[in-house]
N, C-alpha and C positions, 0 to 999 in steps of 0.2 A: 469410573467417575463420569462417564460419558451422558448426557440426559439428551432432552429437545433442544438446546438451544449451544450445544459444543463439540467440537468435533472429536474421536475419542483415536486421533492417530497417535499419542503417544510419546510428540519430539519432546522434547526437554524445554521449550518456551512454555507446549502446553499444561507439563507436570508444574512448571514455575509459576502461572497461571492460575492452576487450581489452586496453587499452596499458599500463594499470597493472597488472590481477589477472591479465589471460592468464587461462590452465584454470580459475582462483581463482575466478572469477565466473560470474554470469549473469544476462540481461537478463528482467524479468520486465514485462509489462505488466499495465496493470488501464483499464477504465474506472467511474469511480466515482457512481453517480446518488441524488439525495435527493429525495421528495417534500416537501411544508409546510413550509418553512424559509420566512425570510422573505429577498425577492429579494434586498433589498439588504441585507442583516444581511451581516457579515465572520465568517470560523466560520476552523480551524485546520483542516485536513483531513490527519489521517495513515493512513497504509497499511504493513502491518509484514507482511511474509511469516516461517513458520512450515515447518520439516520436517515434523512429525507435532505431534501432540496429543493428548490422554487425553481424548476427550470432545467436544466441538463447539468449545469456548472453550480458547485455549491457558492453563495454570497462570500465575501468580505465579513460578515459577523458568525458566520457556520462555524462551528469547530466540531473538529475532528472526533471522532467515538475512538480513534486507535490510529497508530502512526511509527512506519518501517523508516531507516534510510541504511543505505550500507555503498561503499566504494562499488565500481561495475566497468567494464570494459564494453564496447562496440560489440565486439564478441560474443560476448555472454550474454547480451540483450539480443544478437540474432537466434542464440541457441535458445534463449527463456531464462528465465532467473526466477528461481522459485523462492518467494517471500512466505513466515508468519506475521502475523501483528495480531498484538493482543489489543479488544476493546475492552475500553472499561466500564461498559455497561451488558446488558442480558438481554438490550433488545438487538437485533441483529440488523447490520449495516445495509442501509438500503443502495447506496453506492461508494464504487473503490474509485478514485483517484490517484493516476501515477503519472510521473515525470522525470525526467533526467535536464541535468543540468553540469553545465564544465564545471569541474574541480572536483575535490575530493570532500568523502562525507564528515561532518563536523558534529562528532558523537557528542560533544558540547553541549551543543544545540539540541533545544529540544523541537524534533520536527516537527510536533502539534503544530506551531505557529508557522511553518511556512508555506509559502502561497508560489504558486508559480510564476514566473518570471518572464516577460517579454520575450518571443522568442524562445521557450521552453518547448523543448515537445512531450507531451504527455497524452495519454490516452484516460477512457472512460469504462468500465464495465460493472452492471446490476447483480449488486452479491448475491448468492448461493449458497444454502446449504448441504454439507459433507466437502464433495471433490471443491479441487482449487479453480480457482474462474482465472479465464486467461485474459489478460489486459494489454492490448496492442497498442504499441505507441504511432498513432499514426497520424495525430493534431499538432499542430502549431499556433502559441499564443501570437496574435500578432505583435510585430515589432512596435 
């Protein structure tokens, strides 16, 4: 199922991917790494892919093509935390957006809608096709 525009690794988002969105979708990876977090502090860690952008940081009216969040430790963020997310469009994300925030992830929620937070730290990196692009956390929204 693999064509130009998805990546043909195989996990089980991107067989759920194809079976549901078909052309609709596509699989995007990231690996995600934090310096100075504390090891064992629990943080929220989301990731939101973007078409294009005016600027470096997507607007307030931008919404997201595709959107991760999952529980994370300090820990796991100095190691990498390897993320998919599936977009729901066939053109491919021109930038990934991640951040971690205190507490725990709230699968409730849908993360399309949320936006970083004062004092989040979150990083920036220009997607890629095939390998995972790695995304450092190394900005801070001001307070």
């Amino acid at each position: 199922m693999a064509d130009g525009n998805r990546s043909n690794g195989g996990s089980w988002l991107s067989l759920l991917a194809n079976a549901t969105l078909g052309a609709a979708a596509r699989l995007v990876r990231a690996k995600v790494t934090a310096q100075g977090l504390g090891s064992r502090d629990r943080y929220r860690l989301i990731v939101h892919s973007y078409e294009k952008t005016r600027g470096g940081v997507p607007g307030p009216a931008e919404r997201p093509l595709g959107s991760f969040q999952r529980n994370v430790t300090g820990a796991e963020l100095k190691a990498g935390v390897r993320v998919e997310l599936v977009e729901t469009s066939v053109r491919a994300g021109a930038l990934l957006v991640a951040w971690v925030e205190s507490g725990e992830a709230d699968l409730e929620f849908d993360g399309r809608t949320a936006k970083p937070m004062r004092g989040s730290i979150y990083g920036l990196a220009r997607g890629a096709q095939g390998d995972a692009t790695t995304i450092h956390l190394n900005r801070s929204r001001a307070a």
